[in-house]
PDB file with SEQRES, HELIX, SHEET and CRYST1 records, atoms N, CA, C and O in Angstrom:
SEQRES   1 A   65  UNK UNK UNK UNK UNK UNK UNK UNK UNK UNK UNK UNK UNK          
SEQRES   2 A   65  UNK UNK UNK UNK UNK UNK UNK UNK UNK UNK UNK UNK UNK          
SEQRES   3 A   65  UNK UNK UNK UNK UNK UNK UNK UNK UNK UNK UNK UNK UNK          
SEQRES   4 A   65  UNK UNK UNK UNK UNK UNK UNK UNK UNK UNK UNK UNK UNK          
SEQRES   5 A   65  UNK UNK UNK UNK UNK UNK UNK UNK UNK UNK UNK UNK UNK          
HELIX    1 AA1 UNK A    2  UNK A   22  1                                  21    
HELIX    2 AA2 UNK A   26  UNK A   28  5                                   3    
HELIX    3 AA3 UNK A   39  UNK A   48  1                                  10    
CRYST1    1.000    1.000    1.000  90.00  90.00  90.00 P 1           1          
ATOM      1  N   UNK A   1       7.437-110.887 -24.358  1.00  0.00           N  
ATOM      2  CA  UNK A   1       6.280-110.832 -23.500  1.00  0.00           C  
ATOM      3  C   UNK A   1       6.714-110.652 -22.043  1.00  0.00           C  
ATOM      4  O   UNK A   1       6.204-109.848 -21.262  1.00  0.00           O  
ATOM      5  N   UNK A   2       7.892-111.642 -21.720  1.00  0.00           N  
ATOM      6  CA  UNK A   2       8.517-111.141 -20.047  1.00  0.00           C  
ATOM      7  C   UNK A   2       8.347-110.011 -20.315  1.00  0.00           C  
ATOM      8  O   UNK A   2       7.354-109.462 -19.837  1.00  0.00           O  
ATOM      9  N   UNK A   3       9.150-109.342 -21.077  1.00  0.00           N  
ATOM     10  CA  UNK A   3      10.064-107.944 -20.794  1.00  0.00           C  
ATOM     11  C   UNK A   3       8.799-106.883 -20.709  1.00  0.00           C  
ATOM     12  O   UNK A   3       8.966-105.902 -19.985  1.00  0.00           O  
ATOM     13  N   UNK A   4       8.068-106.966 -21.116  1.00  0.00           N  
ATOM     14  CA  UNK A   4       6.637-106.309 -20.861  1.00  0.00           C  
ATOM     15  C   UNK A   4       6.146-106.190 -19.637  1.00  0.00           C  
ATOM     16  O   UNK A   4       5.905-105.057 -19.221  1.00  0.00           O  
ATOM     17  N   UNK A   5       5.820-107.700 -18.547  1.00  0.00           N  
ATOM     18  CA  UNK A   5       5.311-107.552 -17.707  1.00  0.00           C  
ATOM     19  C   UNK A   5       6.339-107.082 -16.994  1.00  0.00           C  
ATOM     20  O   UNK A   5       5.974-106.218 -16.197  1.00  0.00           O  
ATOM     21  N   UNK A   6       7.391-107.296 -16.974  1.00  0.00           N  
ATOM     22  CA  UNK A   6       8.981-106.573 -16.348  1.00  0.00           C  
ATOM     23  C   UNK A   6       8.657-104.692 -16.412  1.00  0.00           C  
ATOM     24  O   UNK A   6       8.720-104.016 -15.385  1.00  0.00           O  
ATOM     25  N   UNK A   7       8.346-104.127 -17.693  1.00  0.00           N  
ATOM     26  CA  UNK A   7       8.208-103.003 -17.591  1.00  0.00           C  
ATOM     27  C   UNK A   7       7.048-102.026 -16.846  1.00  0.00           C  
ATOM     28  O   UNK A   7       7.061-100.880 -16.397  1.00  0.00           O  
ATOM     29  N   UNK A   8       5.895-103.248 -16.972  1.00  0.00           N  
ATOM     30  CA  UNK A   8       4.844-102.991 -16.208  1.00  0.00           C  
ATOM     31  C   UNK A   8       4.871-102.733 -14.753  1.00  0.00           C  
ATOM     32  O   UNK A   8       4.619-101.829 -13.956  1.00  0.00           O  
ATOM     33  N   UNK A   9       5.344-104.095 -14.787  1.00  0.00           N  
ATOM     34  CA  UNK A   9       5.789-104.140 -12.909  1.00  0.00           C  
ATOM     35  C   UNK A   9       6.638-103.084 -12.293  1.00  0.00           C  
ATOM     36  O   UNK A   9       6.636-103.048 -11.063  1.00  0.00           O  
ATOM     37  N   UNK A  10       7.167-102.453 -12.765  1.00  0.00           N  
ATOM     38  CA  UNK A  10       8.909-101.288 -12.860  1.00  0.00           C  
ATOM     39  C   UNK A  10       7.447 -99.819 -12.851  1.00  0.00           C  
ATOM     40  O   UNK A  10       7.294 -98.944 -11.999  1.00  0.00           O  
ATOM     41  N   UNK A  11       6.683-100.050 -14.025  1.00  0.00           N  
ATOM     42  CA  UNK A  11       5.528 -98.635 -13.832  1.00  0.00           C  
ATOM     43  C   UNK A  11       4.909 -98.546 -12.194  1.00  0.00           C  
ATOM     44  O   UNK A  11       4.962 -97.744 -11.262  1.00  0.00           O  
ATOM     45  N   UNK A  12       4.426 -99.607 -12.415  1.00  0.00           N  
ATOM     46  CA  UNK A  12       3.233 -99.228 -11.503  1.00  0.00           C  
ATOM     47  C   UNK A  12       3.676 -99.074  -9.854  1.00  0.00           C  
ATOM     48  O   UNK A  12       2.972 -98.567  -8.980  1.00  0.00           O  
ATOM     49  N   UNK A  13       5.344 -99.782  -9.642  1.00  0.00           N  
ATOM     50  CA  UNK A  13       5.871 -99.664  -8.581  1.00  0.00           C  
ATOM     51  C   UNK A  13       6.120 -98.270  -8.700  1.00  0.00           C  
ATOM     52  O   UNK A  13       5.432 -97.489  -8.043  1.00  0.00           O  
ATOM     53  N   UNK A  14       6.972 -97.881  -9.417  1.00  0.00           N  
ATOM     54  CA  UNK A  14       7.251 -96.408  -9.602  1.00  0.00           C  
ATOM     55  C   UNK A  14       5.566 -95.444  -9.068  1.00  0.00           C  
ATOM     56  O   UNK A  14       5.439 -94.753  -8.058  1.00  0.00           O  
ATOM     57  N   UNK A  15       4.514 -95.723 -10.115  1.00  0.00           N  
ATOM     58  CA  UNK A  15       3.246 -95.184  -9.651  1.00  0.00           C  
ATOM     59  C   UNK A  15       3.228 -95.006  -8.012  1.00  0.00           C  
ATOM     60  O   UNK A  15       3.261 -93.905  -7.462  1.00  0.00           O  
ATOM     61  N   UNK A  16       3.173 -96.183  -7.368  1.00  0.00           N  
ATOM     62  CA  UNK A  16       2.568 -96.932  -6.266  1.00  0.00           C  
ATOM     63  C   UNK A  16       3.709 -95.524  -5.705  1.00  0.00           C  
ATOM     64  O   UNK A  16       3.096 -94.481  -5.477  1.00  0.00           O  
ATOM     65  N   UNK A  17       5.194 -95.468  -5.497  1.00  0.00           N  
ATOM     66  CA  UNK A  17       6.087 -94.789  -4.428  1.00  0.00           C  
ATOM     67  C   UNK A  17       5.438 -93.574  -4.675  1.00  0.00           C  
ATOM     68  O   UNK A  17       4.939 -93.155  -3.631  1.00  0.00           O  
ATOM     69  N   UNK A  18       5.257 -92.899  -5.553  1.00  0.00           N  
ATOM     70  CA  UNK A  18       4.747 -91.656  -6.157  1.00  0.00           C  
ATOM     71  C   UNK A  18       3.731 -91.316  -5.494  1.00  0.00           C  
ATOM     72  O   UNK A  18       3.667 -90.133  -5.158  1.00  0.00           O  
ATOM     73  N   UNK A  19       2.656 -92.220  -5.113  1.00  0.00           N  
ATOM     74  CA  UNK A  19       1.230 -92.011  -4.252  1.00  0.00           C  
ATOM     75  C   UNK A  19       1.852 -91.879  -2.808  1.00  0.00           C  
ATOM     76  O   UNK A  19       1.640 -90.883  -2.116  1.00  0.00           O  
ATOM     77  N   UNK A  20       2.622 -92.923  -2.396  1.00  0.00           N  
ATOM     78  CA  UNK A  20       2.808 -92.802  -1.025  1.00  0.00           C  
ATOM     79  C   UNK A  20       3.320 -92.061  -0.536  1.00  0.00           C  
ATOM     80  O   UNK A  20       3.137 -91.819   0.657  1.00  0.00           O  
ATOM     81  N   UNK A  21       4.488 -91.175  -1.583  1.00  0.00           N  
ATOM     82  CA  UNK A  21       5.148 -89.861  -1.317  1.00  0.00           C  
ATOM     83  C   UNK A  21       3.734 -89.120  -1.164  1.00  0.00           C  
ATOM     84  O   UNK A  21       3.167 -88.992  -0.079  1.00  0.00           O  
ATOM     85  N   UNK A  22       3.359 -88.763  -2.087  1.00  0.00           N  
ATOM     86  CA  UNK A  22       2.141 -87.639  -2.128  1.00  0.00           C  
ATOM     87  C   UNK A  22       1.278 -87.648  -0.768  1.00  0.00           C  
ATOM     88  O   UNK A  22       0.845 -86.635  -0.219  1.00  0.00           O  
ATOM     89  N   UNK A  23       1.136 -88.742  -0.400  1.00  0.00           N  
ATOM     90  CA  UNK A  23       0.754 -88.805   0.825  1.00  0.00           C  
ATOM     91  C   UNK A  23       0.922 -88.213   1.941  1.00  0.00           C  
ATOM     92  O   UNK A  23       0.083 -87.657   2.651  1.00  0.00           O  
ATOM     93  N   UNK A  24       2.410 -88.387   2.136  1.00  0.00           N  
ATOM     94  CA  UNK A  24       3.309 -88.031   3.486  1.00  0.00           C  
ATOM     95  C   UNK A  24       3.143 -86.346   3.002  1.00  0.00           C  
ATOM     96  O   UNK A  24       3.014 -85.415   3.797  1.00  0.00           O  
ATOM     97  N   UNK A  25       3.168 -86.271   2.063  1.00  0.00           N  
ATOM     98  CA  UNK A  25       3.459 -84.283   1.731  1.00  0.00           C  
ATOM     99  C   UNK A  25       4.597 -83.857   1.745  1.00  0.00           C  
ATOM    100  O   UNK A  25       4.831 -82.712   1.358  1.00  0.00           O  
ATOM    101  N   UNK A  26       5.791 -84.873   2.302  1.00  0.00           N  
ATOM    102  CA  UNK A  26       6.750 -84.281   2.879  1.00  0.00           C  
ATOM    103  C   UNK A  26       7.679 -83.440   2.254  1.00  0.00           C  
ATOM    104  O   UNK A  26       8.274 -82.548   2.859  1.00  0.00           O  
ATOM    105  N   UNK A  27       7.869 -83.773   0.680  1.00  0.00           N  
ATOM    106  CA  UNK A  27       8.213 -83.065  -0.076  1.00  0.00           C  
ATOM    107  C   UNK A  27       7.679 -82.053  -1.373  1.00  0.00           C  
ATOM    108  O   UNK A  27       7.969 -81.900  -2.560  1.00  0.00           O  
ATOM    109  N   UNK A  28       6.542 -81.359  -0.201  1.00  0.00           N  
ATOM    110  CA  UNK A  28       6.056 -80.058  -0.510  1.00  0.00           C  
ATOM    111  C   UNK A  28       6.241 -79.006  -0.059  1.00  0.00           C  
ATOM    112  O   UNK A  28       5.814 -77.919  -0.446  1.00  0.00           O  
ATOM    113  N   UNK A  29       7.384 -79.442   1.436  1.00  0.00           N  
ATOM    114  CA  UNK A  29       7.833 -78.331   2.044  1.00  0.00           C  
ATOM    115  C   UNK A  29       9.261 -77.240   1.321  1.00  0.00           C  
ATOM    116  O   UNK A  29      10.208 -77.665   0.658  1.00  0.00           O  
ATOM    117  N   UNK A  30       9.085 -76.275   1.585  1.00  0.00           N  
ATOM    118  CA  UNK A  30      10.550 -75.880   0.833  1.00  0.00           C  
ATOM    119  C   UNK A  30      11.710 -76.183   1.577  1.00  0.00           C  
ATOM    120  O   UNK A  30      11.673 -76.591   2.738  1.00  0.00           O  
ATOM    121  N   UNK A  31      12.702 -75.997   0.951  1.00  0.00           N  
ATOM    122  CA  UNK A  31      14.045 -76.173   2.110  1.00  0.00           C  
ATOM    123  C   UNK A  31      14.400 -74.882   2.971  1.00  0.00           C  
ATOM    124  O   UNK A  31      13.807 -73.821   2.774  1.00  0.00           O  
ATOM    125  N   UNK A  32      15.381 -75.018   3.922  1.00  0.00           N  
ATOM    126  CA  UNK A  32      15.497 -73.890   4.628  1.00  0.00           C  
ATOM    127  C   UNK A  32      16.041 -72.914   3.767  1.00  0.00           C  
ATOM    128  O   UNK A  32      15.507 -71.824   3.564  1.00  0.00           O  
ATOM    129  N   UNK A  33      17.420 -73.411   3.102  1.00  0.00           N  
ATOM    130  CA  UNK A  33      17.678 -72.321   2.414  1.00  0.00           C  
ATOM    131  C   UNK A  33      16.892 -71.369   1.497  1.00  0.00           C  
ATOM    132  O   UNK A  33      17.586 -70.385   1.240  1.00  0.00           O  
ATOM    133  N   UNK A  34      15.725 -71.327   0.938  1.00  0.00           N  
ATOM    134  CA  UNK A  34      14.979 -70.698   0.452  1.00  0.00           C  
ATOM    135  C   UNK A  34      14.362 -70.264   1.182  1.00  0.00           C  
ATOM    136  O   UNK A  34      13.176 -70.551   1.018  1.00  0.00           O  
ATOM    137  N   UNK A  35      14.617 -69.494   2.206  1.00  0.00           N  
ATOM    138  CA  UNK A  35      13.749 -68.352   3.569  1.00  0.00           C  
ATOM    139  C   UNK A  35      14.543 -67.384   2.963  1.00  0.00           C  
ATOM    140  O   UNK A  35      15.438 -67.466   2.121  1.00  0.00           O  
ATOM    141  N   UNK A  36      13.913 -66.218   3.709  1.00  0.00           N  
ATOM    142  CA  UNK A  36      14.677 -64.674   4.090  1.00  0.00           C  
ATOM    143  C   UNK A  36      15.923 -64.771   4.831  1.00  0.00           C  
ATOM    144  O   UNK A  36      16.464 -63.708   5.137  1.00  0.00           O  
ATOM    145  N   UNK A  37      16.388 -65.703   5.120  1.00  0.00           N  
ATOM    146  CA  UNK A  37      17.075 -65.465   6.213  1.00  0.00           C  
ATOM    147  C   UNK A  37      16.986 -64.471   6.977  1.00  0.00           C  
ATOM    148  O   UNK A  37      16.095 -63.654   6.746  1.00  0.00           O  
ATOM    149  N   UNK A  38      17.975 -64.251   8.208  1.00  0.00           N  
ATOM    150  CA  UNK A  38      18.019 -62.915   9.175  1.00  0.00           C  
ATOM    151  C   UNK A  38      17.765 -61.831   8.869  1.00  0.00           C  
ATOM    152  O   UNK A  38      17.705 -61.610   7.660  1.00  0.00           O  
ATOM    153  N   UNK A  39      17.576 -60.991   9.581  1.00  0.00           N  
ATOM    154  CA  UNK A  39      16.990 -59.158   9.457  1.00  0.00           C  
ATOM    155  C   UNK A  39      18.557 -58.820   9.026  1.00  0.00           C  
ATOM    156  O   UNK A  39      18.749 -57.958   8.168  1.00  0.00           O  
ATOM    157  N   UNK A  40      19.708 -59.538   9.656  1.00  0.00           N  
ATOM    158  CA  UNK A  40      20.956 -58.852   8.933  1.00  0.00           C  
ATOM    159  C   UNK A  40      21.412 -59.380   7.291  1.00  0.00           C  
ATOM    160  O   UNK A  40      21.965 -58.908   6.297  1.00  0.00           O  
ATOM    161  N   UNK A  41      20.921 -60.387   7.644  1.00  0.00           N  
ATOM    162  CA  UNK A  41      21.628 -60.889   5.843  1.00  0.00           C  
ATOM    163  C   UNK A  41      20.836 -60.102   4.986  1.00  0.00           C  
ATOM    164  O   UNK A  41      21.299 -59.536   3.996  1.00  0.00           O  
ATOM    165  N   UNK A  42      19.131 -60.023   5.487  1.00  0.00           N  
ATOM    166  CA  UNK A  42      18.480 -59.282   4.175  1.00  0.00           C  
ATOM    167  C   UNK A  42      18.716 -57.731   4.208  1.00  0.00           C  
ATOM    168  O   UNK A  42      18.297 -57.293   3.137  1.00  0.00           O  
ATOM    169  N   UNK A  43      19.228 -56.678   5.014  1.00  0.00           N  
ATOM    170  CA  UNK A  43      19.654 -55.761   5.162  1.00  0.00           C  
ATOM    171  C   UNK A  43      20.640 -55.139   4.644  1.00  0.00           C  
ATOM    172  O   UNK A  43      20.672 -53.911   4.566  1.00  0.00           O  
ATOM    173  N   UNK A  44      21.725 -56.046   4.154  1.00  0.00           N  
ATOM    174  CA  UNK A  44      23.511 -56.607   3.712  1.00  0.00           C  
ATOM    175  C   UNK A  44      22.696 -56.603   2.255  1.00  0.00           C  
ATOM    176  O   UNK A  44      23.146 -55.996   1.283  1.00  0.00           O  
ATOM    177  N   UNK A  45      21.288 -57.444   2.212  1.00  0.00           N  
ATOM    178  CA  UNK A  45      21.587 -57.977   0.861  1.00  0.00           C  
ATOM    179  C   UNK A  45      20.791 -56.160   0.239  1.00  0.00           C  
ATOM    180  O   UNK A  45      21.289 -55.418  -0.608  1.00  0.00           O  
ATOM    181  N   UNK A  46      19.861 -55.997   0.803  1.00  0.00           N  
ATOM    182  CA  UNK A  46      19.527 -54.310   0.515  1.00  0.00           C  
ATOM    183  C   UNK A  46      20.226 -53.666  -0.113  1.00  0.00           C  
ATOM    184  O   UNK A  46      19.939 -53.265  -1.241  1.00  0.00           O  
ATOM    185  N   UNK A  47      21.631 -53.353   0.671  1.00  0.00           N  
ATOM    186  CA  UNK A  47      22.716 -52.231   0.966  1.00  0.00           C  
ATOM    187  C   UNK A  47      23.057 -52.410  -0.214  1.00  0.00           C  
ATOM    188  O   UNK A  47      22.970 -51.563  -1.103  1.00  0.00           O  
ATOM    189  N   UNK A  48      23.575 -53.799  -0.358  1.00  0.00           N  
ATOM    190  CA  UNK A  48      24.622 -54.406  -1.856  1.00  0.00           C  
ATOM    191  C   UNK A  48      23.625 -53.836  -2.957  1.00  0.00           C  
ATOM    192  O   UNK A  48      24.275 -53.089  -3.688  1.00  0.00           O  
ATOM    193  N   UNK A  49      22.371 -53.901  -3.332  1.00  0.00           N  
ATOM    194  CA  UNK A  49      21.473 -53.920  -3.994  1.00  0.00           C  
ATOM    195  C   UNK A  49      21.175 -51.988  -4.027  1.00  0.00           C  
ATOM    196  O   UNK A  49      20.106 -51.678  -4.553  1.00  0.00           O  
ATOM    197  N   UNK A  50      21.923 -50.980  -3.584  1.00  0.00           N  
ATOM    198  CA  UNK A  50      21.771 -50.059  -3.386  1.00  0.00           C  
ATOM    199  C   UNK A  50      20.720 -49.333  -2.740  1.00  0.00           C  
ATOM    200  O   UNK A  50      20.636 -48.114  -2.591  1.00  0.00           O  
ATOM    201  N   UNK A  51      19.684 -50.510  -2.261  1.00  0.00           N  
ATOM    202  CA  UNK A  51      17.945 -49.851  -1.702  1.00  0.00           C  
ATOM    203  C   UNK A  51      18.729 -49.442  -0.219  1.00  0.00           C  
ATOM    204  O   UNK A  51      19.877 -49.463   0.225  1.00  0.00           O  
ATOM    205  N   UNK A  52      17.019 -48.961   0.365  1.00  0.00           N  
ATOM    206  CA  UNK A  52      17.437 -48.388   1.900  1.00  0.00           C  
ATOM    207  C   UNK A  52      17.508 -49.532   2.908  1.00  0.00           C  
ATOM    208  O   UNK A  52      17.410 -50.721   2.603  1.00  0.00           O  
ATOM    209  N   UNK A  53      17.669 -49.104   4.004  1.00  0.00           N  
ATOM    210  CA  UNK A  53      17.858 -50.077   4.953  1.00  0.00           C  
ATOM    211  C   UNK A  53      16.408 -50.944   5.366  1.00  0.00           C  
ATOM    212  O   UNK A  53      15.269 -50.680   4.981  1.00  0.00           O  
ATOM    213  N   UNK A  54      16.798 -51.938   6.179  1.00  0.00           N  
ATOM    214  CA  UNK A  54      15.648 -52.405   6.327  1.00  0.00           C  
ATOM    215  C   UNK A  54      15.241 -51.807   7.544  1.00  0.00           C  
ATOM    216  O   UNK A  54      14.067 -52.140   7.706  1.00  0.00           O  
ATOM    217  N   UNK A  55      15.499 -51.316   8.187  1.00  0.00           N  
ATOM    218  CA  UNK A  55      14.881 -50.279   9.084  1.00  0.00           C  
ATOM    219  C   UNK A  55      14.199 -49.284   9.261  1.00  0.00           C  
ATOM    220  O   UNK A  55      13.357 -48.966  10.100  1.00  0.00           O  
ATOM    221  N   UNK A  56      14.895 -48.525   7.872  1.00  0.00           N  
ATOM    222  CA  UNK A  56      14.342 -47.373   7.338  1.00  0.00           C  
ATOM    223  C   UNK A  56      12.642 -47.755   6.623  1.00  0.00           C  
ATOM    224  O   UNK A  56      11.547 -47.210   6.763  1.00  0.00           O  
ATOM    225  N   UNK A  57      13.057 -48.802   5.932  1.00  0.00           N  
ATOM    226  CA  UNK A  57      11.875 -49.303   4.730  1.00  0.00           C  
ATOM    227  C   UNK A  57      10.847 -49.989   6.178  1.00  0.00           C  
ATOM    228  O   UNK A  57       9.653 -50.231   6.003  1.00  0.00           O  
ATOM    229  N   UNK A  58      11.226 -50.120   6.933  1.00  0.00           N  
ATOM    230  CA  UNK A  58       9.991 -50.802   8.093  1.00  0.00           C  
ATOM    231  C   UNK A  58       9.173 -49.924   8.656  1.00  0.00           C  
ATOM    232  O   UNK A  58       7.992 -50.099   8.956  1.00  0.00           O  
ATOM    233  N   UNK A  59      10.010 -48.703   8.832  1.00  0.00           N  
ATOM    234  CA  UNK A  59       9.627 -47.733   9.997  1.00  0.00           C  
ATOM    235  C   UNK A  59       8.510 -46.568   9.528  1.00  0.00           C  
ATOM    236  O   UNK A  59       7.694 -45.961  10.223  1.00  0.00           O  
ATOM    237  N   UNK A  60       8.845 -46.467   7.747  1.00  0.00           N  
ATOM    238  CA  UNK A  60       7.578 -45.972   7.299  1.00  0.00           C  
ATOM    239  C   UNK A  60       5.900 -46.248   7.024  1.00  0.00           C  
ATOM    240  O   UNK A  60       5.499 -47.401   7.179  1.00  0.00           O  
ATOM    241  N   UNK A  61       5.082 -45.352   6.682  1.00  0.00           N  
ATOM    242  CA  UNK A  61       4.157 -45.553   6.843  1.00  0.00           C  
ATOM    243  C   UNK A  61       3.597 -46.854   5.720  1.00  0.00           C  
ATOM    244  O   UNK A  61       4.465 -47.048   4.869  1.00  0.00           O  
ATOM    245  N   UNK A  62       2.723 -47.501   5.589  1.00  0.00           N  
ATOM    246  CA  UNK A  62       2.246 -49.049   4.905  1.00  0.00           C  
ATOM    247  C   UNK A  62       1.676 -47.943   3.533  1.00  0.00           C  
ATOM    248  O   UNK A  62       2.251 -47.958   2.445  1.00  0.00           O  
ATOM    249  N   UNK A  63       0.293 -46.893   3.868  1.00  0.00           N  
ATOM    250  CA  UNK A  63       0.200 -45.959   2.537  1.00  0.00           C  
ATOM    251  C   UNK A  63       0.165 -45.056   2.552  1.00  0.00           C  
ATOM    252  O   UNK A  63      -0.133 -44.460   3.587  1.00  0.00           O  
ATOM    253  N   UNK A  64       0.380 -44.576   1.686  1.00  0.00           N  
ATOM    254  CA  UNK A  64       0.961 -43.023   1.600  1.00  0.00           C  
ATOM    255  C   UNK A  64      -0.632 -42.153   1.526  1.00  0.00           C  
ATOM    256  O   UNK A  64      -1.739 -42.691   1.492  1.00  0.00           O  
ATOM    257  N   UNK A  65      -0.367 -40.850   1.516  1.00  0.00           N  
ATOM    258  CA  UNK A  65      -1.889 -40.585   2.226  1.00  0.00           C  
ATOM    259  C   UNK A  65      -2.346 -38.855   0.752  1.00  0.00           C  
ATOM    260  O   UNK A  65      -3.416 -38.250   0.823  1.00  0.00           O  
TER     261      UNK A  65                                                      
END                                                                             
């Protein structure tokens, strides 16, 4: 019967941090490393990837006509 209210008590604390996280939001943000990084890294990563530059791919028109 302890070991019950022991497991209970262990839930609902667990519950309880879980709300107060949710709260703050704070870990809904992404991390940095999951950005684009720089106009040069994603440019590098283009090149490697055989596409055009990112200059090239900017400078054209949005639709084609």
């Amino acid at each position: 019967m302890k070991e019950d209210i022991d497991e209970d008590r262990l839930l609902v604390a667990a519950i309880a941090a879980v709300l107060m996280e949710e709260s703050i939001g704070s870990y809904l943000e992404p991390s940095l490393g999951r950005g684009m990084g720089s106009s040069w890294s994603i440019d590098h990563r283009r090149s490697l990837l055989g596409r055009e530059s990112l200059e090239t791919s900017r400078s054209k028109r949005s639709a084609t006509r």
